[in-house]
C-alpha atoms as a printed R data frame, in Angstrom:
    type eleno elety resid chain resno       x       y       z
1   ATOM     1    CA   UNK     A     1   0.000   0.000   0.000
2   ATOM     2    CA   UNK     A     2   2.852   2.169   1.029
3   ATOM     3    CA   UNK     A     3   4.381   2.113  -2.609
4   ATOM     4    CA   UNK     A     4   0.461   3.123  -4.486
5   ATOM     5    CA   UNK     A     5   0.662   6.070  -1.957
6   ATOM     6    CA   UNK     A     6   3.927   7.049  -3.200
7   ATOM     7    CA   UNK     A     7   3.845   7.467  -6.859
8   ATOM     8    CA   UNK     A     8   0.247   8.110  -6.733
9   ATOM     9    CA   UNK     A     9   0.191  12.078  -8.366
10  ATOM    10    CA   UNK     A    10  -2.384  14.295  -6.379
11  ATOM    11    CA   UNK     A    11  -4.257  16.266  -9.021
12  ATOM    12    CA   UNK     A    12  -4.994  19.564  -6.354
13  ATOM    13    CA   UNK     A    13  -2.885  20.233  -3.151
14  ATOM    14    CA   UNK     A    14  -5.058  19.468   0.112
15  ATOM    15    CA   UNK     A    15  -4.836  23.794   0.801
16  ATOM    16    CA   UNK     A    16  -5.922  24.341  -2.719
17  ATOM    17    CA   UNK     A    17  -9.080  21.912  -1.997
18  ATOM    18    CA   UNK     A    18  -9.542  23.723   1.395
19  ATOM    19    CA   UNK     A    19  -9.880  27.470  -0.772
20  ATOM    20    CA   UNK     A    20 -12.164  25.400  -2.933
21  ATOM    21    CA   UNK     A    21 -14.520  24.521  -1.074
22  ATOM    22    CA   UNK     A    22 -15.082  27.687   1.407
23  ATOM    23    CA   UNK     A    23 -15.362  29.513  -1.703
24  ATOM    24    CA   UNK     A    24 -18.167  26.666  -2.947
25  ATOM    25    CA   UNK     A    25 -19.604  27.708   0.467
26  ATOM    26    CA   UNK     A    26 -19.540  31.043   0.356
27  ATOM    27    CA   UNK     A    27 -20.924  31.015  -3.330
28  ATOM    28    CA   UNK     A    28 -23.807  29.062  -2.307
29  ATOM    29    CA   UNK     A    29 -24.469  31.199   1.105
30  ATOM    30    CA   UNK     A    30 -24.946  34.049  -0.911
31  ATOM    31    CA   UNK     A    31 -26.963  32.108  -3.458
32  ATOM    32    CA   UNK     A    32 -29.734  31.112  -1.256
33  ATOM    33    CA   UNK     A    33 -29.577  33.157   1.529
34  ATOM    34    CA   UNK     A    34 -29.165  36.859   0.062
35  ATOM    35    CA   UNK     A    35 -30.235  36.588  -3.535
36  ATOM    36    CA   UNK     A    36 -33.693  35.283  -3.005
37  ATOM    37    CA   UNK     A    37 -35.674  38.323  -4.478
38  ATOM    38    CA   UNK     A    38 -36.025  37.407  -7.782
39  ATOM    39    CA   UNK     A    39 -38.118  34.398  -6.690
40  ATOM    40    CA   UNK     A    40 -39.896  36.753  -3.967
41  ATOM    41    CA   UNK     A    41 -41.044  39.474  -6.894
42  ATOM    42    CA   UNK     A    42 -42.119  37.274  -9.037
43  ATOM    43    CA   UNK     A    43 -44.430  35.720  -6.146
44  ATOM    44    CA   UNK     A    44 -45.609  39.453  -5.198
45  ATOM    45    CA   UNK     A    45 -46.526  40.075  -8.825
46  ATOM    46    CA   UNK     A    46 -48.701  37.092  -9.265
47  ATOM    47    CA   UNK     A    47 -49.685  37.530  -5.901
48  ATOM    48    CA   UNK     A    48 -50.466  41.325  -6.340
49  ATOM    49    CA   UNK     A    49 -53.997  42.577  -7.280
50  ATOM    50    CA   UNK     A    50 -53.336  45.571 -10.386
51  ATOM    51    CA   UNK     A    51 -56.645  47.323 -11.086
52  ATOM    52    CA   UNK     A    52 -57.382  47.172 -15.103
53  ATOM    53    CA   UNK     A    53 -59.299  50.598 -14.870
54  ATOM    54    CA   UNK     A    54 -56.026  52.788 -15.945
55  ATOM    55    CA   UNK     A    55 -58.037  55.752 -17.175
56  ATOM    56    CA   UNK     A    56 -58.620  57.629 -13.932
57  ATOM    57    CA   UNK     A    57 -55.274  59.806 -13.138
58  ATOM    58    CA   UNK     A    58 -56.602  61.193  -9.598
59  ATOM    59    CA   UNK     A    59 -59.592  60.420  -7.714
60  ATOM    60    CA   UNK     A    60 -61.173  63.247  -6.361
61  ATOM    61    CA   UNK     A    61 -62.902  65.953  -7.921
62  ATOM    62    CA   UNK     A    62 -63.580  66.072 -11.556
63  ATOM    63    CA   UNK     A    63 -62.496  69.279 -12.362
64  ATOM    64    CA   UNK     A    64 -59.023  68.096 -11.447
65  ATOM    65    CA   UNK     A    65 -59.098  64.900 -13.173
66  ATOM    66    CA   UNK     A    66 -60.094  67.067 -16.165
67  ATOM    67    CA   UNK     A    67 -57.229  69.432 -15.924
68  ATOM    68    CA   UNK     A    68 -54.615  66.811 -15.810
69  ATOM    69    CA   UNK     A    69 -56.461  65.130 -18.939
70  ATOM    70    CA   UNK     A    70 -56.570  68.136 -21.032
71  ATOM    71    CA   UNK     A    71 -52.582  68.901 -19.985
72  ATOM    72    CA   UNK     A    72 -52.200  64.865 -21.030
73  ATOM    73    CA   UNK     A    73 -54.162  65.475 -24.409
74  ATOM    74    CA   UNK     A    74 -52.119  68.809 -25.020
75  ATOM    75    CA   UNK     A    75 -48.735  66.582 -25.042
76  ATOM    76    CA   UNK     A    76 -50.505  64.095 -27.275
77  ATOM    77    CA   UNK     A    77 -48.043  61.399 -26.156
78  ATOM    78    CA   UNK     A    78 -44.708  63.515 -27.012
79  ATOM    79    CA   UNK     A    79 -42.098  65.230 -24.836
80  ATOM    80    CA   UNK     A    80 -42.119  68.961 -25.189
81  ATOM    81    CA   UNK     A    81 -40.086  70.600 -27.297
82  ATOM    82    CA   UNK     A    82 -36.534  71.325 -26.069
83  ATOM    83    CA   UNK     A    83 -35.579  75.414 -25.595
84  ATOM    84    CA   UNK     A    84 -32.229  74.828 -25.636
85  ATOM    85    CA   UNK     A    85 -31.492  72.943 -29.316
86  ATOM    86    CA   UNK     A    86 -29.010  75.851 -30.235
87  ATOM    87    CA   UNK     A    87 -27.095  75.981 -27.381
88  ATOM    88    CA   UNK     A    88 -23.672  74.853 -27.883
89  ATOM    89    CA   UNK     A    89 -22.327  75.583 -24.270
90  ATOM    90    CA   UNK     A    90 -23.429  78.101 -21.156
91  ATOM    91    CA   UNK     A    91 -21.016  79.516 -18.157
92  ATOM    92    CA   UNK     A    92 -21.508  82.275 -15.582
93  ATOM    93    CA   UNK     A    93 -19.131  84.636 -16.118
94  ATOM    94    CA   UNK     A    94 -18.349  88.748 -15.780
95  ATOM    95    CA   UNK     A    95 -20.363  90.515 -17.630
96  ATOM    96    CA   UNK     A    96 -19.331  94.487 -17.731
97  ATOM    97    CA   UNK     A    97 -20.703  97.299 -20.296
98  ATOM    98    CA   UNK     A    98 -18.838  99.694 -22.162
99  ATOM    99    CA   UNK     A    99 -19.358 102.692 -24.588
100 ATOM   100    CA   UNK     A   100 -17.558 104.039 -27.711
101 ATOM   101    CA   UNK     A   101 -15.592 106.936 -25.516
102 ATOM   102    CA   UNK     A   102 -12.110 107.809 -26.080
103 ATOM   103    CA   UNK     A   103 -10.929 106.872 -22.462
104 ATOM   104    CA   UNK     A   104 -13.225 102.813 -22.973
105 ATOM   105    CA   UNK     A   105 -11.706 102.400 -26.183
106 ATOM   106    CA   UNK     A   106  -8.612 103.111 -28.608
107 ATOM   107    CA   UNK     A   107  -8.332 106.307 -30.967
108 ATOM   108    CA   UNK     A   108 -11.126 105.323 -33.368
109 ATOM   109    CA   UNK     A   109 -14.293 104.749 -30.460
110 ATOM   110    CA   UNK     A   110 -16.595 103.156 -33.004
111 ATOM   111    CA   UNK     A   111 -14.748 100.580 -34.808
112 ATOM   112    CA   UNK     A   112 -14.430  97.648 -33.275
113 ATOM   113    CA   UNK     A   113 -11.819  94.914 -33.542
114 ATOM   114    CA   UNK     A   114 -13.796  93.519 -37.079
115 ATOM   115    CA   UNK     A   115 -14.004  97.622 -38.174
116 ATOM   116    CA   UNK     A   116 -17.489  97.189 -37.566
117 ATOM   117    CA   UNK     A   117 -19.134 100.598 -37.073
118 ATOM   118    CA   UNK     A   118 -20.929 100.325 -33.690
119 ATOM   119    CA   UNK     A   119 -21.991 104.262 -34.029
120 ATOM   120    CA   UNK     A   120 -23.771 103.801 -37.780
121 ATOM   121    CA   UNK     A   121 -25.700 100.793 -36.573
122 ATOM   122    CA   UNK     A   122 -26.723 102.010 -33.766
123 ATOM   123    CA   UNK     A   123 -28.004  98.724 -32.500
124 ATOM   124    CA   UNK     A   124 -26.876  97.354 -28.780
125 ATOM   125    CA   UNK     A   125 -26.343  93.846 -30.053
126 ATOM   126    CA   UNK     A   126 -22.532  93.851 -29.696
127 ATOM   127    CA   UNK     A   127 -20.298  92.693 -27.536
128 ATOM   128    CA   UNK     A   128 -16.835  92.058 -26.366
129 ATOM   129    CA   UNK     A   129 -14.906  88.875 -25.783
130 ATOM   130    CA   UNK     A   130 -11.466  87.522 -26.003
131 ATOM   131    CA   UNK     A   131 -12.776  83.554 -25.742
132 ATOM   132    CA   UNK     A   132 -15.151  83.928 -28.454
133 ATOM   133    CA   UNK     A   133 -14.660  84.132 -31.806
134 ATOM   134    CA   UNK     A   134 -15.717  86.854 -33.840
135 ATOM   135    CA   UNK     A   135 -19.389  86.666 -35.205
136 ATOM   136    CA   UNK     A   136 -20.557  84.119 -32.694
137 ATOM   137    CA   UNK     A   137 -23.966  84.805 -31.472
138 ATOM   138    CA   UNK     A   138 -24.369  85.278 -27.770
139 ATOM   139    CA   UNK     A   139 -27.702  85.077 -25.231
140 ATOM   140    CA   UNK     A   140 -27.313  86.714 -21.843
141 ATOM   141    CA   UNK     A   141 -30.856  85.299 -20.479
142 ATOM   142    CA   UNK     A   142 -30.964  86.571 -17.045
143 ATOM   143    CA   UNK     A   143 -30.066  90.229 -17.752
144 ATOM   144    CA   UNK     A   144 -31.478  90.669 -21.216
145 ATOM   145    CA   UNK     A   145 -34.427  87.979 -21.952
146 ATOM   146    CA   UNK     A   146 -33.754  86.568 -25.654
147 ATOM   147    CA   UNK     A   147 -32.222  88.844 -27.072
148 ATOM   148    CA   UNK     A   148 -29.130  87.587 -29.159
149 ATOM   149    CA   UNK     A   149 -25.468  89.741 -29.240
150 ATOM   150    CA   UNK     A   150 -22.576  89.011 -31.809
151 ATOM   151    CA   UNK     A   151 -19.144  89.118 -30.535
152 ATOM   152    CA   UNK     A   152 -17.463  91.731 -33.166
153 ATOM   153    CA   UNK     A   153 -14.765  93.294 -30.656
154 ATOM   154    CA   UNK     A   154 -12.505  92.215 -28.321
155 ATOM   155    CA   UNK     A   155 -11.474  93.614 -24.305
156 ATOM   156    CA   UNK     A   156  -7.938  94.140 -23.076
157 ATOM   157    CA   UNK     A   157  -5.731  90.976 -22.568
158 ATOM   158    CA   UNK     A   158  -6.166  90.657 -18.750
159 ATOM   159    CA   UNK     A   159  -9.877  90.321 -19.309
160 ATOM   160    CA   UNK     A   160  -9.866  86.559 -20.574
161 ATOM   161    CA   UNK     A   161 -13.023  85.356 -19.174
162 ATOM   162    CA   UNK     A   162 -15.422  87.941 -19.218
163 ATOM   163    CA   UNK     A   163 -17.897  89.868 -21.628
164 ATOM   164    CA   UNK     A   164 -18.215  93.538 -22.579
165 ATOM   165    CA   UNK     A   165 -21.632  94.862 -23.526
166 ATOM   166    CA   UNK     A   166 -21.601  97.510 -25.643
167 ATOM   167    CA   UNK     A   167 -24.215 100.341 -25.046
168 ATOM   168    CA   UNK     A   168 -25.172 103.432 -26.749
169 ATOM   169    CA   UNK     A   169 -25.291 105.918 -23.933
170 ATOM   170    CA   UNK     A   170 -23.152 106.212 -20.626
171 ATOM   171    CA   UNK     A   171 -25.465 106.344 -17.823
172 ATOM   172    CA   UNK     A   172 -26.771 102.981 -18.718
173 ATOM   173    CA   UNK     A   173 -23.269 101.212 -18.972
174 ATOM   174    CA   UNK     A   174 -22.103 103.132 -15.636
175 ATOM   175    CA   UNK     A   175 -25.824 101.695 -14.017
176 ATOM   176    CA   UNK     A   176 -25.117  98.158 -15.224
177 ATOM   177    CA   UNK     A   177 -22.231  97.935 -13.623
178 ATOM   178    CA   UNK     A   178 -20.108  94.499 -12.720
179 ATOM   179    CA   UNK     A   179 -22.752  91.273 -13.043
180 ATOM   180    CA   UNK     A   180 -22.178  87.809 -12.996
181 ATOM   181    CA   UNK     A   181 -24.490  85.851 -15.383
182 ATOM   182    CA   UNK     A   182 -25.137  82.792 -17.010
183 ATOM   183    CA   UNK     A   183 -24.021  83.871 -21.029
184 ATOM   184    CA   UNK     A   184 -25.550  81.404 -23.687
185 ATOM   185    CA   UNK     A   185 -23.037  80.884 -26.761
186 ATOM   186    CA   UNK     A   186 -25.705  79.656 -30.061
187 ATOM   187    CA   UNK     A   187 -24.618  77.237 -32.639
């Protein structure tokens, strides 16, 4: 007998059939003890008594349950229609203003950095920023609703983050002051 134990070759070590089998414990422990749910919903949902009537929303009063039908109907079964489609990307940042004076400006006030003539237009739908480039459309919601700004001149290098509105009259740039806002850049 001594001689069959001797050449007989063990296929796993005796500590590698020792991790073996804790971790066939363990496997099954968690099996059966911890992962019964599956088997437990499906038991609650035949179990489980779902009303077929599916048409009332809220029961109460009518006049709410017609309210919340007529908002239901005006949706007709679609998502509403996404406000911000031409938004590439949004930040708060500093927004200033500034007019075409001498002392806000270089020596020719109302050219900007494109030579567009701010003063001929005579529209306050421009605006200054070094991150942008020139001609992209702008939205500044909180300060100025929907109305849309092109960037067509730029600020002084130590302004990198920041916008410059530009405005017709000086009392209403010197009343604007320093904001912080949230400035919409269109596609």
């Amino acid at each position: 007998m001594d001689p069959l134990k001797r050449n007989h070759r063990k296929i796993i070590s005796l500590k590698q059939a020792k991790k073996i089998i804790i971790l066939l414990v363990f496997v099954l422990f968690f099996d059966f003890l911890l992962f019964p749910l599956p088997a437990m919903a499906n038991q609650a949902v035949e179990v489980a008594d779902v009303s077929q009537d599916q048409g009332t929303i809220i029961s109460g009063e009518g006049d709410i349950n017609q309210e919340v039908l007529l908002s239901i109907a005006e949706f007709n079964g679609k998502l509403p229609a996404n406000d911000n489609v031409g938004i590439k990307w949004s930040e708060h940042l500093i927004i200033t203003a500034y007019n075409s004076e001498v002392g806000q400006t270089d020596d020719s006030p109302c050219l900007t950095a494109n030579n567009f003539n701010v003063c001929d237009y005579g529209v306050e739908d421009t605006i200054a920023a070094n991150f942008l480039p020139f001609g992209a459309k702008v939205k500044i919601p909180e300060l100025f609703g929907n109305r849309v700004f092109v960037v067509r001149d730029r600020m002084n290098r130590r302004f990198s983050n920041r916008v410059d509105v530009w405005m017709i009259e000086r009392p209403d740039a010197v009343n604007f002051g320093v904001k912080i806002a949230k400035i919409e850049v269109l596609k």
